[in-house]
MDTraj code that builds the backbone (N, CA, C; nanometers):
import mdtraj as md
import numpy as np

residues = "UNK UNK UNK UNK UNK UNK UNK UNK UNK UNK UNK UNK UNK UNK UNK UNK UNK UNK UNK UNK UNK UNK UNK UNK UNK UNK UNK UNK UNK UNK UNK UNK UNK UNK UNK UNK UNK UNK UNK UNK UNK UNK UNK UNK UNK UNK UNK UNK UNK UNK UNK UNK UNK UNK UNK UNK UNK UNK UNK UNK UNK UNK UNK UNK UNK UNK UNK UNK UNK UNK UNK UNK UNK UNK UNK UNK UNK UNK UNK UNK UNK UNK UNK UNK UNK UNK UNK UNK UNK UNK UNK UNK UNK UNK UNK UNK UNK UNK UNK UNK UNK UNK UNK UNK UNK UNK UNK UNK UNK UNK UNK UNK UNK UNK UNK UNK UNK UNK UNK UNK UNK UNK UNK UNK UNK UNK UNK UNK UNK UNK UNK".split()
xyz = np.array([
    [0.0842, -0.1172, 0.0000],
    [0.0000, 0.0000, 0.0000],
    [0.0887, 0.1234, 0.0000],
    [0.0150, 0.2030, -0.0660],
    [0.1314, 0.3437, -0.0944],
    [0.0171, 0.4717, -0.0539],
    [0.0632, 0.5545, 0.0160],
    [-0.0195, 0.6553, 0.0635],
    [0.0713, 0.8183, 0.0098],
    [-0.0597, 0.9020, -0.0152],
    [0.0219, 1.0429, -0.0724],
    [-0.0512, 1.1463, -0.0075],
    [0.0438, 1.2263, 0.1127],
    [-0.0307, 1.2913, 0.1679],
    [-0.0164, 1.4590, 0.0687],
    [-0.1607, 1.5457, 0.0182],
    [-0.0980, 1.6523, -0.0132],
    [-0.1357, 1.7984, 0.0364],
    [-0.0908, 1.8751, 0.0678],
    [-0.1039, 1.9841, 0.1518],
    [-0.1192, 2.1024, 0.0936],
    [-0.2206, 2.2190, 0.0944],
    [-0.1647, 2.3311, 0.0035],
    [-0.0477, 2.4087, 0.1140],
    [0.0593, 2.4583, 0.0288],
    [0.2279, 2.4972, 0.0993],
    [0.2127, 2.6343, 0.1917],
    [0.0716, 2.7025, 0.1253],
    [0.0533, 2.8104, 0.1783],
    [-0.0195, 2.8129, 0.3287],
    [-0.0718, 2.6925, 0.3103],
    [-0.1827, 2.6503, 0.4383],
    [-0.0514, 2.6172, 0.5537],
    [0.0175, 2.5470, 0.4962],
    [0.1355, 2.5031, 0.5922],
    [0.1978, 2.5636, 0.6731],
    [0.2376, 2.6500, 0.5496],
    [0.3311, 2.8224, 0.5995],
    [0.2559, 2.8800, 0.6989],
    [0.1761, 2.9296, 0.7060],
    [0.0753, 3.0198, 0.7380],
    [0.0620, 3.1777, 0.7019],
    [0.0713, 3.1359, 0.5430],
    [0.1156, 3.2378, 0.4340],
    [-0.0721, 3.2914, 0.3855],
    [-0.1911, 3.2087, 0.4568],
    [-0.2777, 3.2468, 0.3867],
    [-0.3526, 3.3281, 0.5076],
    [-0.3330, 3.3642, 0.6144],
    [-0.3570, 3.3972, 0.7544],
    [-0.4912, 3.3271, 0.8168],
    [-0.4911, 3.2217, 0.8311],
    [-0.6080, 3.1526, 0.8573],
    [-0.5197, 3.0417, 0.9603],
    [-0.4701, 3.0630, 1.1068],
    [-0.3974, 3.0037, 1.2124],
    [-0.4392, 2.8272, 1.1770],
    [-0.6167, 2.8588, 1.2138],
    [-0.6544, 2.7233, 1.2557],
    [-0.6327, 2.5934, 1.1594],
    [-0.6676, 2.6964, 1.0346],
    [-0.6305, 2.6053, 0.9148],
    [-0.4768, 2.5716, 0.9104],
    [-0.3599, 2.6319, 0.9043],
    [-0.2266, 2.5992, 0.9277],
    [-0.1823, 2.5086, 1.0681],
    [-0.2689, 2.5443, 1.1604],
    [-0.2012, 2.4280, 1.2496],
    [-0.2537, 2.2481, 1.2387],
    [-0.4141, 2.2642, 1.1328],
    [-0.4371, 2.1094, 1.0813],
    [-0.3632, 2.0794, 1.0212],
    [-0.3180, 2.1699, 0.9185],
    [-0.2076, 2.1176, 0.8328],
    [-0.1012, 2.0582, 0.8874],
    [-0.0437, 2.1257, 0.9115],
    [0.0936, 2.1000, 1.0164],
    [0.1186, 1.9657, 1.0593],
    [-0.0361, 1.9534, 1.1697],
    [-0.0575, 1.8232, 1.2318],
    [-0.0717, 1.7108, 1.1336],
    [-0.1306, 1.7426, 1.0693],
    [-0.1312, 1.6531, 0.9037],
    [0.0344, 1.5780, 0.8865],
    [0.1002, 1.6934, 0.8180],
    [0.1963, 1.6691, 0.7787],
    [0.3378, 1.6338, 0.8807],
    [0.3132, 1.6367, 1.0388],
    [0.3587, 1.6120, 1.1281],
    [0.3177, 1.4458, 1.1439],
    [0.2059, 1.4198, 1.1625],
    [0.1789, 1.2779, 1.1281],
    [0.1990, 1.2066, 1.0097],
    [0.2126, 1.2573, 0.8877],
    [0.2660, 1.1616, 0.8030],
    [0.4511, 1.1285, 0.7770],
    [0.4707, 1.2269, 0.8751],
    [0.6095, 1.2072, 0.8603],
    [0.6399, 1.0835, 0.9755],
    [0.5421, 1.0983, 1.0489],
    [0.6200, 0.9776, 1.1728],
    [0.5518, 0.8750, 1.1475],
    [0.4531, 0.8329, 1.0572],
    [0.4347, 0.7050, 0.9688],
    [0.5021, 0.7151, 0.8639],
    [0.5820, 0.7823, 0.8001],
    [0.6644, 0.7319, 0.6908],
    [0.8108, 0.6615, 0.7737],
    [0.8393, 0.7546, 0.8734],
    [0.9178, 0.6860, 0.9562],
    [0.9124, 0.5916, 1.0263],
    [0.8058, 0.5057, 1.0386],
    [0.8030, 0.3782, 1.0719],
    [0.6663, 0.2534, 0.9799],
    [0.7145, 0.3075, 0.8375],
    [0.5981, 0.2659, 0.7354],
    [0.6508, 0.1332, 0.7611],
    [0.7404, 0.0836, 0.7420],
    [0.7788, -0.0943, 0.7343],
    [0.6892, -0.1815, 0.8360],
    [0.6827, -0.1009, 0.9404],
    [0.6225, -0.1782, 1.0845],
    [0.4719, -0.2032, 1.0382],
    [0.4040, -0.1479, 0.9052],
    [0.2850, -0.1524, 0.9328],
    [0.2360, -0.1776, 0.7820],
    [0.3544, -0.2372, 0.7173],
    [0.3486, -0.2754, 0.5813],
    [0.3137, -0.1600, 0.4694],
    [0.3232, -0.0461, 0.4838],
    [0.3472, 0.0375, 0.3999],
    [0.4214, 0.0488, 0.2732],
    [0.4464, -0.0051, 0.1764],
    [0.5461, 0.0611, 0.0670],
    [0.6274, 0.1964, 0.0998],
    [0.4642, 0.2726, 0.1005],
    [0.5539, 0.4340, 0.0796],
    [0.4875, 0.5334, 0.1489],
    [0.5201, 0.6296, 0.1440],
    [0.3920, 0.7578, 0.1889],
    [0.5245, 0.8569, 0.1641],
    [0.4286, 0.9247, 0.0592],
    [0.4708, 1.0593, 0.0079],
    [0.4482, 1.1854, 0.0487],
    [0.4783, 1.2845, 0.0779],
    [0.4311, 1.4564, 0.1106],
    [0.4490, 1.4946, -0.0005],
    [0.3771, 1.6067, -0.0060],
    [0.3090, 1.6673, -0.1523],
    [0.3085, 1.8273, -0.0959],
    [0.3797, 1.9429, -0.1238],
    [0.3436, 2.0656, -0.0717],
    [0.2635, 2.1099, -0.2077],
    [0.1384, 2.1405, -0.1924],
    [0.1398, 2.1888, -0.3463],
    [0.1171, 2.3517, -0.3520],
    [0.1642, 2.4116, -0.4988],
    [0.1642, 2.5085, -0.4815],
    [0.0261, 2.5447, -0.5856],
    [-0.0138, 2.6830, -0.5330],
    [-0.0919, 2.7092, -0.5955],
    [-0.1190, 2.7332, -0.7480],
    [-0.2657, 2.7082, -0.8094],
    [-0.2390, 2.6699, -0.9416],
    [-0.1947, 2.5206, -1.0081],
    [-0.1269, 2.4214, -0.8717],
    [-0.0707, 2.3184, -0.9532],
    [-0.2035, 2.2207, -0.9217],
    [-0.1973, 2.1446, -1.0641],
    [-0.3158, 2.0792, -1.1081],
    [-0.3495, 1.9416, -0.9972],
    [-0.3866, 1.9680, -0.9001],
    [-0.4276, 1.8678, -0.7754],
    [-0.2445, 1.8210, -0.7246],
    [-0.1629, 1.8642, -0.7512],
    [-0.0413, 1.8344, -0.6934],
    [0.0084, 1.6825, -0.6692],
    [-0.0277, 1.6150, -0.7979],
    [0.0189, 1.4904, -0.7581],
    [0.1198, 1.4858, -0.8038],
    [0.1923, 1.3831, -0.7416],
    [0.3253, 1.3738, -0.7162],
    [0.3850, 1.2552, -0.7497],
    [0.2771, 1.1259, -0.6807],
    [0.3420, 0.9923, -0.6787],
    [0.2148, 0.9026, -0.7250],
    [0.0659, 0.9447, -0.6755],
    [-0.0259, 0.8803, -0.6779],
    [-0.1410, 0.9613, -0.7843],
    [-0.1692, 0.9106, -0.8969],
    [-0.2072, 0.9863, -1.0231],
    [-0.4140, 0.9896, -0.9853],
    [-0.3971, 1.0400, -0.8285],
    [-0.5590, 1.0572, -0.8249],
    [-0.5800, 1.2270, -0.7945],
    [-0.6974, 1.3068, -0.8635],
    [-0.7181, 1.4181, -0.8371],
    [-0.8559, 1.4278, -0.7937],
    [-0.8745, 1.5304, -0.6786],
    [-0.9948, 1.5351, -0.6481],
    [-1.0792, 1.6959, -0.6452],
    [-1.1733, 1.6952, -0.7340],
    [-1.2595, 1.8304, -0.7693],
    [-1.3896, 1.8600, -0.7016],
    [-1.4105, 1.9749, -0.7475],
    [-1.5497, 1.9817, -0.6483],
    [-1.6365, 2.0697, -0.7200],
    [-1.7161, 2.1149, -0.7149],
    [-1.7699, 2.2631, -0.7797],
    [-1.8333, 2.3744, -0.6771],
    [-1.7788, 2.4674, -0.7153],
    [-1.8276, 2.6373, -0.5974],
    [-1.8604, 2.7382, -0.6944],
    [-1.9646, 2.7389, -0.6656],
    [-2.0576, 2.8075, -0.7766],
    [-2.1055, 2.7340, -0.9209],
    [-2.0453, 2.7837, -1.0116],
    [-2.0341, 2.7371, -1.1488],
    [-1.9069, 2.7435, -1.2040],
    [-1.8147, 2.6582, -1.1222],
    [-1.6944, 2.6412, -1.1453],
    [-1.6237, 2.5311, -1.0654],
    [-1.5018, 2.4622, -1.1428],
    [-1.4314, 2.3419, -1.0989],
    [-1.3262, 2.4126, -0.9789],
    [-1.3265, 2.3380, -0.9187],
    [-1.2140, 2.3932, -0.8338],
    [-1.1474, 2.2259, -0.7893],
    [-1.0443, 2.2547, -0.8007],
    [-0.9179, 2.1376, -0.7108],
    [-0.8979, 2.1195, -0.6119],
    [-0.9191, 1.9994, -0.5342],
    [-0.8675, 2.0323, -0.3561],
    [-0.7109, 1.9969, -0.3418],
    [-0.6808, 2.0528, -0.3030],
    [-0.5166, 2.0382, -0.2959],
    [-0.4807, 2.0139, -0.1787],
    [-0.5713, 1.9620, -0.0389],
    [-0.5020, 1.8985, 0.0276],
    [-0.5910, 1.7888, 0.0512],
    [-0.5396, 1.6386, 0.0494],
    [-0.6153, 1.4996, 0.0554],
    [-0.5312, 1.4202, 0.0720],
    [-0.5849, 1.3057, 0.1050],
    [-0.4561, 1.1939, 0.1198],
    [-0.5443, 1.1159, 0.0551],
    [-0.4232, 1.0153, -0.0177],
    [-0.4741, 0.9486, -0.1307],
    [-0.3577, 0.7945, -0.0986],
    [-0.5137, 0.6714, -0.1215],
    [-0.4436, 0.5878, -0.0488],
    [-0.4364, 0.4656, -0.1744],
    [-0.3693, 0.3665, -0.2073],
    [-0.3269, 0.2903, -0.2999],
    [-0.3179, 0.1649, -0.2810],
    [-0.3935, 0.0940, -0.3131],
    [-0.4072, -0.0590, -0.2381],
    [-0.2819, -0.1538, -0.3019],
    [-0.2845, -0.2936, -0.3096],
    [-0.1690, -0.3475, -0.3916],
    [-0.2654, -0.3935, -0.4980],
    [-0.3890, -0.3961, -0.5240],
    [-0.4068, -0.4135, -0.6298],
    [-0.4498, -0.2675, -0.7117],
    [-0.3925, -0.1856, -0.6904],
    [-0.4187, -0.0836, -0.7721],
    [-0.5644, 0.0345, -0.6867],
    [-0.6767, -0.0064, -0.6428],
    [-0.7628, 0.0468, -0.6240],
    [-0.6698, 0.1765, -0.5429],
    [-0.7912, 0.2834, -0.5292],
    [-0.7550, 0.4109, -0.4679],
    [-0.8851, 0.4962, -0.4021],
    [-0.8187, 0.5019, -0.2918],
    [-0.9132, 0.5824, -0.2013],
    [-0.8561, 0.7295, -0.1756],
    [-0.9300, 0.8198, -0.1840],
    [-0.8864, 0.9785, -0.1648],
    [-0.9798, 1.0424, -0.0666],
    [-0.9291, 1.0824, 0.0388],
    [-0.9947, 1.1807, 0.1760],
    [-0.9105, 1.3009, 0.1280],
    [-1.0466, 1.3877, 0.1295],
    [-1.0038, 1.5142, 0.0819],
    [-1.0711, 1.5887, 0.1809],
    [-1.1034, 1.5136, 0.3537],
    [-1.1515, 1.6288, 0.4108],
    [-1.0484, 1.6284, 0.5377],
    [-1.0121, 1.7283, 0.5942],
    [-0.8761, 1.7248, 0.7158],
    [-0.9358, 1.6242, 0.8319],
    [-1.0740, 1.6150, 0.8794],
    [-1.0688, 1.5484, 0.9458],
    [-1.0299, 1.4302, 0.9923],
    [-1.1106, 1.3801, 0.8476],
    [-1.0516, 1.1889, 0.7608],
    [-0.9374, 1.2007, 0.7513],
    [-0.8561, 1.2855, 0.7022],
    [-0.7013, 1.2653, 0.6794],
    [-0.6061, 1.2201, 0.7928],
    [-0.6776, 1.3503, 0.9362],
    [-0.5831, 1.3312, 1.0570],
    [-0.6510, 1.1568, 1.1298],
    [-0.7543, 1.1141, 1.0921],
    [-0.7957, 1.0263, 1.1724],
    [-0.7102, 0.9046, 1.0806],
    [-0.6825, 0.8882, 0.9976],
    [-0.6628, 0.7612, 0.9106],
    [-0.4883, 0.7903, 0.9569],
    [-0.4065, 0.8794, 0.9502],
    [-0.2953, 0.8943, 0.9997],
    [-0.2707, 0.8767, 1.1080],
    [-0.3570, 0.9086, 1.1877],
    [-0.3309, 0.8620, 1.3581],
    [-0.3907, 0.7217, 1.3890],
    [-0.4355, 0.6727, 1.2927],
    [-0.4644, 0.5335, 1.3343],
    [-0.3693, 0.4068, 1.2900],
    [-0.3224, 0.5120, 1.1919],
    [-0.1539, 0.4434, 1.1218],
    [-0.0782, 0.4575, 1.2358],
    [-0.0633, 0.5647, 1.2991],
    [0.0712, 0.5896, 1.4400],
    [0.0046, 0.5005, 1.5312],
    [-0.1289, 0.4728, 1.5786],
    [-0.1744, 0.4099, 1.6592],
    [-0.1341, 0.2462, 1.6381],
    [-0.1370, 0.1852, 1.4948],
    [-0.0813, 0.0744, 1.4779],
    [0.0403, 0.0444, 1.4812],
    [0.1455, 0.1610, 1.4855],
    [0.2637, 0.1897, 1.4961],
    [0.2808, 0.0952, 1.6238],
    [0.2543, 0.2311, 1.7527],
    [0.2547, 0.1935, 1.8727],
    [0.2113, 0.0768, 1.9004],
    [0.1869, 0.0011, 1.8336],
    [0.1209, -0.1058, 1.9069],
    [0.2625, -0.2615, 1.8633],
    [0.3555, -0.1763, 1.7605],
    [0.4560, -0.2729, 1.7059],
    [0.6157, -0.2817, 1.7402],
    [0.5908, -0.1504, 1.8457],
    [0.7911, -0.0743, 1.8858],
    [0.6907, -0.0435, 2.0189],
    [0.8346, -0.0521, 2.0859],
    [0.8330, 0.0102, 2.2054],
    [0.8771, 0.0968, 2.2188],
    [0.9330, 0.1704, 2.0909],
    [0.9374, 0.3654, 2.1020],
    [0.7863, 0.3748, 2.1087],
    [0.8161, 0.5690, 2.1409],
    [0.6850, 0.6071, 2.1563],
    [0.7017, 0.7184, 2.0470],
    [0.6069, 0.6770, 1.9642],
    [0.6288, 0.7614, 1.8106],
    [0.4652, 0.7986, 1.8146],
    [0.4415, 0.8821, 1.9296],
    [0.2979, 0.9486, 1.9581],
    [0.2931, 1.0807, 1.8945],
    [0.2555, 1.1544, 1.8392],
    [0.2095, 1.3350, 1.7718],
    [0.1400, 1.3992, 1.8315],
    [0.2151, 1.4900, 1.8860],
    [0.1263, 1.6209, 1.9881],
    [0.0582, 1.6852, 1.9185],
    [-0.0433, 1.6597, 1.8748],
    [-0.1440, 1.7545, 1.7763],
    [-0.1916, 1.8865, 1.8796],
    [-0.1929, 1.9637, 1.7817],
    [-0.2446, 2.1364, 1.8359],
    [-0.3852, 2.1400, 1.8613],
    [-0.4119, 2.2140, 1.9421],
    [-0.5478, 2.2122, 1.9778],
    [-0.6655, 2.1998, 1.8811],
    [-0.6305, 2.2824, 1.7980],
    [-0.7176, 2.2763, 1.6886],
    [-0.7686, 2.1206, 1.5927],
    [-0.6217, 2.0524, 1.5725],
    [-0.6120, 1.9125, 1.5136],
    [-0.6848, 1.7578, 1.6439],
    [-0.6275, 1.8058, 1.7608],
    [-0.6842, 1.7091, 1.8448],
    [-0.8686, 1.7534, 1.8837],
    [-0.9149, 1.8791, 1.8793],
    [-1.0729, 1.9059, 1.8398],
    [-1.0894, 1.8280, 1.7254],
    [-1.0611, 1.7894, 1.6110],
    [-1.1223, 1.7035, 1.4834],
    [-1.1655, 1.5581, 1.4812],
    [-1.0528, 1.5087, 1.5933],
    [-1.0698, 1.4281, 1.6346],
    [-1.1512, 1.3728, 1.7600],
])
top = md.Topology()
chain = top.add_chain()
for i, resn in enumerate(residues, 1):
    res = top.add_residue(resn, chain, resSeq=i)
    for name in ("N", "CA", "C"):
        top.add_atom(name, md.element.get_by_symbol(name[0]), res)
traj = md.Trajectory(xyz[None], top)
C-alpha cells in the first residue's frame, strides 16, 4: 500500500492567515512524517508529502488521483487529501482534514502497538478538536 499525503504549501506556511487552518495542516503533515518513519512496521510501501503550490493541477506527485469539487459554477481542485493505494491498484482519496488526521493517527496508533518507542504526535489544539 502506498499513501500520498498533499497539503496546500501556503496553508502550511501560514502564508494564507487563517492560524486554525495551518495548524491542521501541520498536524497533518507532522503525522505523516512519523508514519513514513516507521511505514515498514505496518506494511506500507511508501507515503509521500506533496506541498502543493498554488495553481498546480491537484499536486500529484506519486499517486495519479485528483480530487474536484464545484463552488458556484466552477471546478475547483482540492489540494489537500490523502490518497491511499491498495496493492491491487484500487484508490481511495480523503479530501476532508478530518478523515485525513484520523486515518494517519490510526496508522501511528498501529505503529505503537509494534515498537516500544513512543512515536505518539502532539497535535495542536485545533487538530486534536477534529478528532
Amino acid at each position: 500500500m502506498r499513501l500520498e499525503l498533499r497539503v496546500c504549501k501556503h496553508c502550511y506556511e501560514g502564508t494564507h492567515g487563517n492560524p486554525e487552518k495551518t495548524a491542521v495542516t501541520q498536524d497533518m503533515v507532522n503525522c505523516a512524517r512519523q508514519v513514513r518513519e516507521y511505514k515498514d512496521l505496518i506494511g506500507l510501501e511508501a507515503l509521500y508529502i506533496t506541498k502543493v503550490e498554488e495553481g498546480d493541477p491537484g499536486g500529484s506527485e506519486a499517486l495519479p488521483a485528483i480530487v474536484a469539487g464545484i463552488e458556484g459554477d466552477q471546478v475547483t481542485l482540492t489540494d489537500t487529501q490523502l490518497v491511499m493505494e491498495d496493492d491491487d491498484g484500487n484508490m481511495l482519496v480523503y479530501p476532508d482534514p478530518e478523515d485525513i488526521l484520523k486515518v494517519l493517527t490510526r496508522n501511528i496508533d498501529q505503529i505503537q502497538e509494534q515498537t516500544r518507542q513512543d512515536v505518539t504526535v502532539e497535535l495542536s489544539e485545533e487538530g486534536a478538536e477534529l478528532l
